[in-house]
C-alpha positions as CSV (number, residue, x, y, z in Angstrom):
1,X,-10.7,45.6,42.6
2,X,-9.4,45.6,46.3
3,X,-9.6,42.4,46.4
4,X,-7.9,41.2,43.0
5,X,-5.1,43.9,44.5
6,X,-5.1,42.3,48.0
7,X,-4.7,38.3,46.6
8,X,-2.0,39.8,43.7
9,X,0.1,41.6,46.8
10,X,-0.6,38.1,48.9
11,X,1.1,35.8,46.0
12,X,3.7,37.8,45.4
13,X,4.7,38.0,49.0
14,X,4.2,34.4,49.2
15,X,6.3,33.6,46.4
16,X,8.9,36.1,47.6
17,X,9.1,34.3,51.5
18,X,9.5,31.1,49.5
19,X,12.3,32.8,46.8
20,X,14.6,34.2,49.5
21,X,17.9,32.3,50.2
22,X,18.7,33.6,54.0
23,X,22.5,33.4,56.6
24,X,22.2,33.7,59.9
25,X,24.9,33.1,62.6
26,X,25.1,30.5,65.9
27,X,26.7,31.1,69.0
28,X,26.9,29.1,71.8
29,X,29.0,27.9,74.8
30,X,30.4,31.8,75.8
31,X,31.1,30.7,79.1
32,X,31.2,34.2,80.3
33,X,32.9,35.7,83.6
34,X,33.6,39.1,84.1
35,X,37.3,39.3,82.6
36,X,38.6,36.5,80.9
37,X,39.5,35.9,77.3
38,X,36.1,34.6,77.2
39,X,34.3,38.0,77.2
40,X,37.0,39.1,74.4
41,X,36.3,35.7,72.4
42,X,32.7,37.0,72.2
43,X,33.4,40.5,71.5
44,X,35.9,39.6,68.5
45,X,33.1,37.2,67.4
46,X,30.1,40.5,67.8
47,X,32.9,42.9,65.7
48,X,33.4,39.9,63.0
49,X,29.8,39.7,62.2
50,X,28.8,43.4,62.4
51,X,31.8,43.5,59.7
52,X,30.0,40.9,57.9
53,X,27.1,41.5,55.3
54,X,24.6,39.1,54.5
55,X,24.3,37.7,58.2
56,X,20.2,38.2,59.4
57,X,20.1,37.2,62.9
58,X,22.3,35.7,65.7
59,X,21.5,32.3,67.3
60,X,22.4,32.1,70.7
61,X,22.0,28.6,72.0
62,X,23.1,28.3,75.2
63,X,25.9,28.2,78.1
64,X,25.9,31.4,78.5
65,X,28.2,32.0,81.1
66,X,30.6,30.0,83.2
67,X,28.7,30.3,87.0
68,X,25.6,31.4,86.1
69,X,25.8,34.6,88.0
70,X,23.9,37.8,87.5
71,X,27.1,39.7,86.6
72,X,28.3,37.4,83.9
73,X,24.7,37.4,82.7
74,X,24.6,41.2,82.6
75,X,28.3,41.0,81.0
76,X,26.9,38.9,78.2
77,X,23.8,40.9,77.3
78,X,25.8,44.3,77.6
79,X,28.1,42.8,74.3
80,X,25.5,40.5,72.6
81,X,23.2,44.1,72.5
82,X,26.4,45.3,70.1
83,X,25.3,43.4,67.6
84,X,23.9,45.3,64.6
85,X,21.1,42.4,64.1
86,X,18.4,40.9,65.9
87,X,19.5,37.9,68.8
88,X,17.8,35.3,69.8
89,X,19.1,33.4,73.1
90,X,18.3,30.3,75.2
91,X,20.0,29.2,79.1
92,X,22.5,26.0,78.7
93,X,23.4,23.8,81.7
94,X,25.4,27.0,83.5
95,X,22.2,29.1,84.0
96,X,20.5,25.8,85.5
97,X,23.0,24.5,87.8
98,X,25.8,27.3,88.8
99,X,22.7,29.9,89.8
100,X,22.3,31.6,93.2
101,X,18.8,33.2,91.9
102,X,17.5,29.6,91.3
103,X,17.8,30.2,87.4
104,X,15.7,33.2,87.9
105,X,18.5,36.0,86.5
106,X,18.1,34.5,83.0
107,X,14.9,35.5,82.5
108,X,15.1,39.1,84.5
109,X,18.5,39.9,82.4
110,X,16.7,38.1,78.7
111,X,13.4,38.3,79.0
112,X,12.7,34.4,78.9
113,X,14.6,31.3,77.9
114,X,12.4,30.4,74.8
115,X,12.4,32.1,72.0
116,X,9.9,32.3,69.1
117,X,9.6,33.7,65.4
118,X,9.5,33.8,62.0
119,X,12.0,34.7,59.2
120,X,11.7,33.9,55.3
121,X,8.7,31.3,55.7
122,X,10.7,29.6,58.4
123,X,9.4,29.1,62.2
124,X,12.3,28.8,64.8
125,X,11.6,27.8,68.5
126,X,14.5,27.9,71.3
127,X,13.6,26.3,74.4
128,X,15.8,25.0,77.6
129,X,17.0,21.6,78.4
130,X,19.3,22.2,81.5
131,X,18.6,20.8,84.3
132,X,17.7,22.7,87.4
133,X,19.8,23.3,89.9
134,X,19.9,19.6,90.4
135,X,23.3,17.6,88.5
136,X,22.0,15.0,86.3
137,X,21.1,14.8,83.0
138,X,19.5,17.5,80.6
139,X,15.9,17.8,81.4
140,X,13.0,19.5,78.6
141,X,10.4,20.3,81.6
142,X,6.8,19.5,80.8
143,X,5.3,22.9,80.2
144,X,8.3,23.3,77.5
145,X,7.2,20.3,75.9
146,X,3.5,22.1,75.7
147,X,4.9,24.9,74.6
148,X,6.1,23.4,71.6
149,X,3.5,21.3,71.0
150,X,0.9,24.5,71.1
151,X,3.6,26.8,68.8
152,X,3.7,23.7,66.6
153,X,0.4,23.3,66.3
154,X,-0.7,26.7,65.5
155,X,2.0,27.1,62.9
156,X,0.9,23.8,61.5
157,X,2.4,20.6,59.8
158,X,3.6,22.1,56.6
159,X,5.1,25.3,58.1
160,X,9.3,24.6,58.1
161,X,10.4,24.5,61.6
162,X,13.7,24.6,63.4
163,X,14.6,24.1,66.5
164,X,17.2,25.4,69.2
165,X,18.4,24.6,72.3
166,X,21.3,23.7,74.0
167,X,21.9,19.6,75.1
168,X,21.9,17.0,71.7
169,X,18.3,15.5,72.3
170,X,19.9,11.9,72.5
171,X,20.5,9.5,75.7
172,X,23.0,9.8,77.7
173,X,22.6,13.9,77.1
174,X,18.8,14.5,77.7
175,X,16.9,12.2,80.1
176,X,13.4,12.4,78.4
177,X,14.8,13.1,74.4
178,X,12.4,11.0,73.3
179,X,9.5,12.6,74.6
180,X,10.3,16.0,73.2
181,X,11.0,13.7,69.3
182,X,7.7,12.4,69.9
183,X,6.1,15.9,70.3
184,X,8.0,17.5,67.6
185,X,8.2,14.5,65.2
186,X,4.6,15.1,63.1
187,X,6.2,18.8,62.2
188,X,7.9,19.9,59.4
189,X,11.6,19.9,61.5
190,X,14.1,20.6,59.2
191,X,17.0,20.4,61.8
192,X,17.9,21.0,65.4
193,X,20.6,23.2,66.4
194,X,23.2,23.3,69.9
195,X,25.9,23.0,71.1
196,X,27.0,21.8,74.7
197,X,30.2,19.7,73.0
198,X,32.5,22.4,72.0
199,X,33.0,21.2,69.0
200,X,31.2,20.7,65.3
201,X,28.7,17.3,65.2
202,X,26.4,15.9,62.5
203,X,24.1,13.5,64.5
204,X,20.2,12.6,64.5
205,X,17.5,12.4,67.1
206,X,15.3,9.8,66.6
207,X,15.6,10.5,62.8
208,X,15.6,14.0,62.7
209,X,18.9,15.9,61.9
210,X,21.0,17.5,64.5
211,X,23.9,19.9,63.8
212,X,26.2,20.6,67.2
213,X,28.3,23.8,67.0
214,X,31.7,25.2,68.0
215,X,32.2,26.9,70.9
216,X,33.0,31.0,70.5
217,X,36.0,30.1,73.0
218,X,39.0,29.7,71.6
219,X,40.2,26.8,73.8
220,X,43.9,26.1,72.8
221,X,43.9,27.9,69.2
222,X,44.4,31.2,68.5
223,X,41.2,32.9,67.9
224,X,37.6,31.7,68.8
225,X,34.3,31.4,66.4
226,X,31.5,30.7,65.5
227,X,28.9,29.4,63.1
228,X,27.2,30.8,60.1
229,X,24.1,29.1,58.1
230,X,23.0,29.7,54.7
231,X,19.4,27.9,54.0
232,X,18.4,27.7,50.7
233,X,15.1,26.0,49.1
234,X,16.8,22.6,49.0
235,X,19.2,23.0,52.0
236,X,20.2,24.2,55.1
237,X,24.2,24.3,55.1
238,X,26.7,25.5,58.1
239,X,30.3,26.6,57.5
240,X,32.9,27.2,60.6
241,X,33.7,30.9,61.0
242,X,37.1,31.6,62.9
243,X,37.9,35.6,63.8
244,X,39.6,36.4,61.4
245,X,39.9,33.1,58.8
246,X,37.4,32.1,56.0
247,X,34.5,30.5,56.9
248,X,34.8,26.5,55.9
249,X,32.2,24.6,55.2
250,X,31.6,21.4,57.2
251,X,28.0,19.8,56.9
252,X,24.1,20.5,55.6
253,X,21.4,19.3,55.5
254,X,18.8,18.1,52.6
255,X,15.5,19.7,53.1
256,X,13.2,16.9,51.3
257,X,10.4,19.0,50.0
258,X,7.1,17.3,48.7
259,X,6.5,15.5,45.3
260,X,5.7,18.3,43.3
261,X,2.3,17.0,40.6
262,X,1.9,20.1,38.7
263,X,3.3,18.4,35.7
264,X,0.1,16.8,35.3
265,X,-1.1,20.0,34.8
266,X,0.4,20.8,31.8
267,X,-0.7,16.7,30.3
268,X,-4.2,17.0,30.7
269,X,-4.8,14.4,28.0
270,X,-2.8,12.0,30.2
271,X,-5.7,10.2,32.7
272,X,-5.8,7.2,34.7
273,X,-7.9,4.3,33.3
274,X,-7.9,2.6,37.0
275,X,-5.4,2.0,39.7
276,X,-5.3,-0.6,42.3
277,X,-3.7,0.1,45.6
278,X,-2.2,-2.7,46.9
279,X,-0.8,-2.1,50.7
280,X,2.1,-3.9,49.5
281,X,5.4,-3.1,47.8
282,X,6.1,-3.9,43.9
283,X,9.8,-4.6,42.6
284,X,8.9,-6.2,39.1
285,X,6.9,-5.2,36.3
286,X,3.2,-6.4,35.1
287,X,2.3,-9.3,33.0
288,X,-0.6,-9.3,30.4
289,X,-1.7,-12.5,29.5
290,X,-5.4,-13.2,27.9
291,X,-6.8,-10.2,29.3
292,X,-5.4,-10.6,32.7
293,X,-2.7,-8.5,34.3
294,X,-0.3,-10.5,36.8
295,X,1.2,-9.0,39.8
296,X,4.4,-10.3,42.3
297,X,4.7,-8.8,45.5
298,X,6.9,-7.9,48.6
299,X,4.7,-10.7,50.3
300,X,5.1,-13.4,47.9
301,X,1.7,-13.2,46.5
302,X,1.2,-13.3,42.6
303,X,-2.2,-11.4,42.2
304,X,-4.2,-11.6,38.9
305,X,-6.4,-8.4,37.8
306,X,-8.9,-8.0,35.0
307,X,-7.5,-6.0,32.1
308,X,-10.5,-3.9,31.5
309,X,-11.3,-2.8,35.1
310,X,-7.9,-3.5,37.1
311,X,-10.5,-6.1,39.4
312,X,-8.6,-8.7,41.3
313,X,-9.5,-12.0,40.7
314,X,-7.1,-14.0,42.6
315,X,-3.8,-14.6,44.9
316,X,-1.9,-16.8,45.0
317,X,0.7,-17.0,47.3
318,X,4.6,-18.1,47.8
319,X,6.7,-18.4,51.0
320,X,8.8,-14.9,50.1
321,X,8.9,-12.3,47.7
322,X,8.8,-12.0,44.6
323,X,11.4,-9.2,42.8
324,X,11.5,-10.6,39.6
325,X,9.2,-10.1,36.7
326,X,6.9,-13.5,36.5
327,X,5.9,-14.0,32.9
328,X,2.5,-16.5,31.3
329,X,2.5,-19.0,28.3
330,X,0.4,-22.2,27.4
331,X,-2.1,-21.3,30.3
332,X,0.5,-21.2,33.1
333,X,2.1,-18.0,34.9
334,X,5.8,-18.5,35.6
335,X,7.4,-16.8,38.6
336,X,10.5,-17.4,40.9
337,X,10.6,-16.6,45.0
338,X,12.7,-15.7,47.2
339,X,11.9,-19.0,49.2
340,X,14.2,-20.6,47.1
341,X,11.0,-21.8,44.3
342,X,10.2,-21.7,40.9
343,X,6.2,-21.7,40.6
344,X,3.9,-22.8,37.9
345,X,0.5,-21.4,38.3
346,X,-2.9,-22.1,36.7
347,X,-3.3,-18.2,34.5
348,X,-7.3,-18.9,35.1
349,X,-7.8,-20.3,38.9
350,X,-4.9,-19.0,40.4
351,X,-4.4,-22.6,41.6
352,X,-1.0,-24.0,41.6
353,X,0.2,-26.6,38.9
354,X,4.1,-27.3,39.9
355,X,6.7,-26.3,41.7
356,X,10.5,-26.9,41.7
357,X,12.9,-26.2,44.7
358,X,16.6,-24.6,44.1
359,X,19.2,-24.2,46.5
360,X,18.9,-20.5,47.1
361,X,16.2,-17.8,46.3
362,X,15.3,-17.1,43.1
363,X,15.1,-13.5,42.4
364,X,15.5,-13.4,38.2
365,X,12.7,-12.3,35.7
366,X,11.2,-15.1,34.0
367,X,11.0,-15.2,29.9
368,X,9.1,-17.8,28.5
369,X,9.6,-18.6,24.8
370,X,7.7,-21.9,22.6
371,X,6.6,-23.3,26.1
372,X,9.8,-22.6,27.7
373,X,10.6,-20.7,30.4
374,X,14.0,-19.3,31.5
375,X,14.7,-18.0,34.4
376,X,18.0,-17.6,37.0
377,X,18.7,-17.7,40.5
378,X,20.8,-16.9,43.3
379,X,22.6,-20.3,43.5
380,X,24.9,-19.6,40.4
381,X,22.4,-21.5,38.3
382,X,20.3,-20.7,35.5
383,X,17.3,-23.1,34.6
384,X,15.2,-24.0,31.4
385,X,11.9,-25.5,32.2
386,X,8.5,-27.3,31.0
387,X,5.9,-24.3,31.1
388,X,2.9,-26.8,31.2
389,X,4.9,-30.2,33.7
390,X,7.1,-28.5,35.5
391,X,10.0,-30.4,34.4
392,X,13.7,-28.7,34.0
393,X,15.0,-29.2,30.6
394,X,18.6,-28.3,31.6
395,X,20.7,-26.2,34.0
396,X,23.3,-24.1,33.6
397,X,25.7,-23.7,36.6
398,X,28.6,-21.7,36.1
399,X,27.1,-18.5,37.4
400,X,29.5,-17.0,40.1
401,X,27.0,-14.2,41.1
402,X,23.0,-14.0,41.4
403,X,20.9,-13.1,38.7
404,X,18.0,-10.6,38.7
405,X,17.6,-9.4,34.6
406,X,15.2,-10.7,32.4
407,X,16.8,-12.9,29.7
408,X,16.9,-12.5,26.3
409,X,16.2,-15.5,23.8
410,X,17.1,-14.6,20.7
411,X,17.5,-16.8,17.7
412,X,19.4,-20.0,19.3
413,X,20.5,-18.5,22.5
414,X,19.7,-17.0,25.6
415,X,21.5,-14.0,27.1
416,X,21.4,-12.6,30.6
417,X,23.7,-11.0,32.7
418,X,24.5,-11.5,36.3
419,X,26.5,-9.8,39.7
420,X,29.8,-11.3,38.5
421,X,30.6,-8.5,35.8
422,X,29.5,-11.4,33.0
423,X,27.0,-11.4,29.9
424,X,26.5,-15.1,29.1
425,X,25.4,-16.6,26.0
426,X,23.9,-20.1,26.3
427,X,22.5,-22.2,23.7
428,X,19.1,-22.2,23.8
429,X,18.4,-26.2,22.9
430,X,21.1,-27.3,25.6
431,X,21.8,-25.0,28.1
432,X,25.8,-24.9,27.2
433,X,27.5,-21.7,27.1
434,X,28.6,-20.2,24.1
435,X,30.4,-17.2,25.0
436,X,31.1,-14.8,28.3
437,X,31.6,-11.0,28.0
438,X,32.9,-8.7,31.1
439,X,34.5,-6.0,29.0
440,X,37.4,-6.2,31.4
441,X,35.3,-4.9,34.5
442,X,36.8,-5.3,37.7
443,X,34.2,-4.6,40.1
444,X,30.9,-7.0,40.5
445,X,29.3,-3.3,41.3
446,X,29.7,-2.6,37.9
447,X,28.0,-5.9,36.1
448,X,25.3,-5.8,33.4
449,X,23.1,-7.5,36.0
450,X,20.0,-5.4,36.4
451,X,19.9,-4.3,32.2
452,X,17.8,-6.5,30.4
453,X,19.9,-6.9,26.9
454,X,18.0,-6.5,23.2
455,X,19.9,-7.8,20.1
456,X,19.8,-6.9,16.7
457,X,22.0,-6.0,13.8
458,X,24.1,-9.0,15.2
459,X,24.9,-7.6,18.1
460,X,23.7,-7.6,21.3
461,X,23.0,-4.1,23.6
462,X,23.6,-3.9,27.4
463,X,24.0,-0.4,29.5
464,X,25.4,-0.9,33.3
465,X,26.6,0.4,35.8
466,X,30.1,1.7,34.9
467,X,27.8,4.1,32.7
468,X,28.5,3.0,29.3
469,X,26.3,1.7,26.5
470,X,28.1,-1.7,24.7
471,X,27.4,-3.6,21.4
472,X,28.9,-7.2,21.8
473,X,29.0,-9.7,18.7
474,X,26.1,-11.8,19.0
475,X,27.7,-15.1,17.6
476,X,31.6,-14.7,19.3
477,X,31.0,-12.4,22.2
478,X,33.5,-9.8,21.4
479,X,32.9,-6.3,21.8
480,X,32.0,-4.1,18.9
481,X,32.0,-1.0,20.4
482,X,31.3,0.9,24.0
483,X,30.9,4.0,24.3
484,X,30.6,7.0,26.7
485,X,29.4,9.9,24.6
486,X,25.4,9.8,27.3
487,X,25.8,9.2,30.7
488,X,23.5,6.0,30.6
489,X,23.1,3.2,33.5
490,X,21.4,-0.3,33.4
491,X,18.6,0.6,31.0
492,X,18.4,-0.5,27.1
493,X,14.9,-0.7,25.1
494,X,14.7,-1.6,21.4
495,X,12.6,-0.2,18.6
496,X,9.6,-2.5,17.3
497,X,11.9,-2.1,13.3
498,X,15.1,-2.9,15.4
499,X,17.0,0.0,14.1
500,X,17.0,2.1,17.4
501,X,18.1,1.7,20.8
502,X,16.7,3.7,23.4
503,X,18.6,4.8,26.9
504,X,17.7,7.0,29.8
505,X,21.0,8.8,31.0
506,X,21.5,9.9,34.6
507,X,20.0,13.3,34.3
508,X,17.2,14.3,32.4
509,X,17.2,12.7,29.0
510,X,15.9,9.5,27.2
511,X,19.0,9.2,23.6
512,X,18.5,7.3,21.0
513,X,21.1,5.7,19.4
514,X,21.4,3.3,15.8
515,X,22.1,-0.3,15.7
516,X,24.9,-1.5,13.5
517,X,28.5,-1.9,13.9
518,X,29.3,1.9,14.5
519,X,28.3,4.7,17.5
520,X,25.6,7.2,15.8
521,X,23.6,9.2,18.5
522,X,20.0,9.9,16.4
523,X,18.4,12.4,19.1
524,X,18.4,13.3,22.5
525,X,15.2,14.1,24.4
526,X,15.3,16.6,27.3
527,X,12.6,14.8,29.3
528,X,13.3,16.8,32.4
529,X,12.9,14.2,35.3
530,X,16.3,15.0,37.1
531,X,19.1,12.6,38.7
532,X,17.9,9.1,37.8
533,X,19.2,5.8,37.7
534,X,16.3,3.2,38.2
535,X,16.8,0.0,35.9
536,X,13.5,0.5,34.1
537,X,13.7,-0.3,30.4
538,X,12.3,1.9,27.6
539,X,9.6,0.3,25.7
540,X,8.5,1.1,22.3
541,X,5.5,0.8,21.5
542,X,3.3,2.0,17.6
543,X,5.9,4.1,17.7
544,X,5.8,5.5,20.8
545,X,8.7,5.1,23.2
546,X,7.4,4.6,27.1
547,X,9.6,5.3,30.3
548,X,9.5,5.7,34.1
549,X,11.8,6.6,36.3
550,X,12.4,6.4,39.7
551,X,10.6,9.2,41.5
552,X,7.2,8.2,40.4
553,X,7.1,9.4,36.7
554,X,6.1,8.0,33.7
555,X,6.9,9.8,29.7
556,X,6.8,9.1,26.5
557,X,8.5,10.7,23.9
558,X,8.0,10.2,19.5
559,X,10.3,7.5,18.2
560,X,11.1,8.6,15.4
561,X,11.9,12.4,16.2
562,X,12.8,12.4,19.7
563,X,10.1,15.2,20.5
564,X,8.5,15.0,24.1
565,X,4.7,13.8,24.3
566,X,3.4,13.6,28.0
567,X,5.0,13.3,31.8
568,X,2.1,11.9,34.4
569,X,3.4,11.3,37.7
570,X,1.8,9.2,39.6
571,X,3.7,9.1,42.7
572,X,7.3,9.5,44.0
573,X,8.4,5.3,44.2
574,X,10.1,3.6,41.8
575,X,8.0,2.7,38.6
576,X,9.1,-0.9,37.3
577,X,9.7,-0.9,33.4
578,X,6.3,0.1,32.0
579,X,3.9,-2.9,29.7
580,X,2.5,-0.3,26.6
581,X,-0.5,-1.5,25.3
582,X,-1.2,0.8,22.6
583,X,0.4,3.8,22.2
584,X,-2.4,5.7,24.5
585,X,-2.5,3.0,26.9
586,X,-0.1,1.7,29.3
587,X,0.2,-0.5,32.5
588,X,2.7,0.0,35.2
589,X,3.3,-0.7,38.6
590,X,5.1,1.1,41.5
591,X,6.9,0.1,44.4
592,X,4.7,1.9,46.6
593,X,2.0,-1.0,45.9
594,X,0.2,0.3,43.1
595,X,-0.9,-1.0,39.6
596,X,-2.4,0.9,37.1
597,X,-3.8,1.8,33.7
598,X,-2.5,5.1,32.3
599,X,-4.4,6.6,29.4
600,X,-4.0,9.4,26.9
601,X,-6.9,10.8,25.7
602,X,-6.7,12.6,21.9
């Protein structure tokens, strides 16, 4: 019973350190003599936060006083001991240059210049980097640099840490910064705080975040200040607090926390079948082709796995990468580079059949239809070629911007979009276009480049960027109707009877929406996987609708009703538009280099 008592109390005191937002306040560069308006800037800024609820501890980073002096010292402590909350101080440059006792005062009048506790789950650490006695640059001695490496240690990697002292750790400011970032670098820093500058700077130390803070002088302006910092569980956020004024708000920082997997908790049906992990980074999605699952790669390779097992059999390998999606008909896998080729590969032996050179890289998904396979490029072209010789059937080239989408062929025409804010209709046979669409977009940011388009109900279906979902006339190219009624960007999926379209808007939800010549929203399903915008199509599958999103997460959600089934993340990269299988199986590949077989067990 003690026990069951002493984990209960344990959790909830965990989850309650976790729960709690916390303020506390900075101070830094007093610059204290023994009557100046600097010893009033201070006590104005003491009276402000007593006055001030909310506020759990004073930072005191530093500078101290003007000369270093054991008078200004003493002055300094006899106003920061007002203070109705706990302080926590570290010496500046003053107390290591400008000091008759050989910076020995600071620590008789403090106590020490390093600092160390805890607060809300949170480890802070003050140390000095003045030099001493000696004018050159700011110096973090060696047994500083162990001390932070023992604290560090002992709290360990996960615990949050942040650290204070009073020089930016960068060059020009600190001599050795990049030994004291390469001590403190395999912790959990969320930030480093200072001052030294006078004035309010967002910078980064060797990649971790650095916030610089006001002085509590007030220089040529009528009242001095300070800082205050709220620190929430997804940020750390400082406002400027004059005497007297309303505190402003002038940077934060994002405290990245952890992928979070306990959603696979609540899916146990959802297993993986096998996974492959690669060592190098995926941008297009997997091809199945006669029980053989194809793979481009960040290194140019095209690797070929067995179905059944995810084994690999083969790699073959191209002078660049490969971003678009390769695809496999009449025995030969299709696939454009980045080193400015088209490849034609043998789907058994991995051995190479043809190759054509283009002027520029060729980064488009490849579709290959009745031994055909189309494909764009970078060079403003687009290209119809022999699956089996190699041989280019015709070329389209009035593309102004490069092409990454997969095309469409659809009855007697092909469709893709490109980085020039056009959807271009070509006819299949001859290559020669047929119609143009831009919707009267003005920014190439905004093109229907990365969507792959579905047609049906004689119209074809593109989302982009500019967050609207379009139906354009499959036979003129005019537009039918847009609308803005989800926030949806570059994905589009179509249902295996044609009648729905299927969407992933920027936050949360997979809609459904009806083809035909009129807007009808049919369901929306809260799918719950945040801020997204990750071209990744929607599949459908025996009616069973498949997604991925960026951050590692695949769903899939009931056609016909909209109702949730599963979530299964299996990472936090970018998961390329998903190949269902059945509708319990389903391949996928990240851009953290993995491919894999997902399975739902019933």
């Amino acid at each position: 019973m003690r026990r069951i008592s002493y984990m209960l109390i344990l959790c909830l005191s965990i989850l309650f350190v976790q729960a709690k937002d916390f303020r506390f306040a900075l101070f830094t560069d007093l610059h204290i003599t023994h009557s100046t308006p600097a010893v009033e800037d201070l006590q104005r800024a003491v009276d402000q936060v007593n006055a001030t609820s909310g506020i759990d501890f004073i930072l005191v980073s530093g500078d101290i006083t003007e000369e270093g002096d054991l008078g200004s010292l003493q002055k300094a402590k006899s106003i920061l001991d007002k203070l109705k909350v706990p302080y926590y101080i570290t010496s500046g440059n003053h107390e290591t240059k400008w000091s008759e006792s050989g910076c020995t005062d600071f620590n008789k009048v403090f106590g020490s210049d390093r600092f160390r506790f805890e607060h809300n789950g949170y480890l802070f650490l003050g140390f000095n980097s003045g030099p001493v006695m000696r004018m050159a640059d700011g110096h973090v001695a060696p047994q500083d640099i162990s001390w932070l490496k023992q604290e560090l240690t002992k709290a360990g990697a996960e615990k949050p840490v942040i650290l204070v002292s009073h020089y930016p750790l960068q060059d020009g400011d600190v001599d050795n910064w990049y030994e004291v970032t390469d001590a403190v670098r395999p912790f959990n820093i969320k930030v480093i705080l200072g001052g030294h500058y006078h004035s309010n700077r967002q910078l980064f130390y060797d990649g971790i975040p650095g916030l610089l803070n006001r002085s509590t002088l007030r220089a040529k302006a009528d009242a001095g200040g300070y800082s205050v910092y709220q620190v929430t569980n997804d940020s750390i956020v400082v406002s400027e607090q004059t005497i007297g004024g309303e505190p402003k708000r002038w940077a934060g920082v994002s405290l990245y926390k952890r992928p979070d997997f306990s959603v696979n908790k609540s899916y146990p049906q959802v297993k993986m079948g096998w996974s492959a992990a690669t060592g190098k980074g995926i941008y297009s999605s997997p091809v199945v082709y006669n029980n053989s699952v194809y793979v481009g790669d960040d290194l140019g390779e095209l690797s070929c796995y067995t179905l059944k097992e995810g084994k690999l059999k083969w790699t073959f390998k191209s002078n660049a990468r490969i971003v678009g999606t390769p695809d496999a008909g009449n025995g030969v896998v299709v696939f454009g580079s980045a080193d400015a080729s088209i490849y034609g590969v043998d789907a058994k032996s991995g051995q190479l059949r043809w190759k054509m050179e283009t002027p520029k890289a060729v980064l488009g998904a490849v579709t290959i239809q009745k031994g055909i396979a189309y494909v764009g490029g970078s060079s403003g072209s687009f290209y119809a070629i022999d699956v089996k010789t190699g041989r280019l059937q015709w070329e389209f080239t009035g593309v102004k911007g490069y092409i990454e989408t997969k095309p469409l062929v659809y009855g007697d025409k092909v469709i893709f979009g490109a980085w020039d804010n056009n959807l271009y209709a070509l006819e299949k046979a001859t290559g020669r276009k047929v119609w143009s669409w831009d919707a009267g977009l003005t920014r190439m940011h905004f093109s229907p480049a990365a969507v792959w388009p579905v047609a049906a109900a004689g119209n074809v279906y593109v989302t982009a960027p500019d967050r609207v979902m379009s139906a354009i006339d499959l036979q003129s190219g005019q537009t039918v109707w847009r609308t803005k009624q989800s926030v949806v960007r570059e994905t589009i999926g179509l249902s295996a009877d044609s009648k729905q379209l299927y969407s992933k808007t920027m936050q949360d939800s997979l809609v459904c929406y009806a083809t035909g010549p009129e807007v009808k929203q049919l369901w929306a399903c809260n799918v719950g996987f945040g801020y997204e915008h990750a071209p990744s199509m929607p599949v459908e599958k025996e009616g069973v609708v498949f997604g991925s999103t960026r951050s590692g997460l695949l769903f899939a959600v009931e056609a016909k009703s909209g109702k949730l089934l599963w979530k299964y993340k299996v990472g936090n990269s970018l998961i390329s538009t998903v190949v269902p299988l059945s509708k319990n199986r389903c391949l996928f590949t990240s851009s953290d280099g993995t491919v894999g077989l997902c399975e739902i067990k019933q």
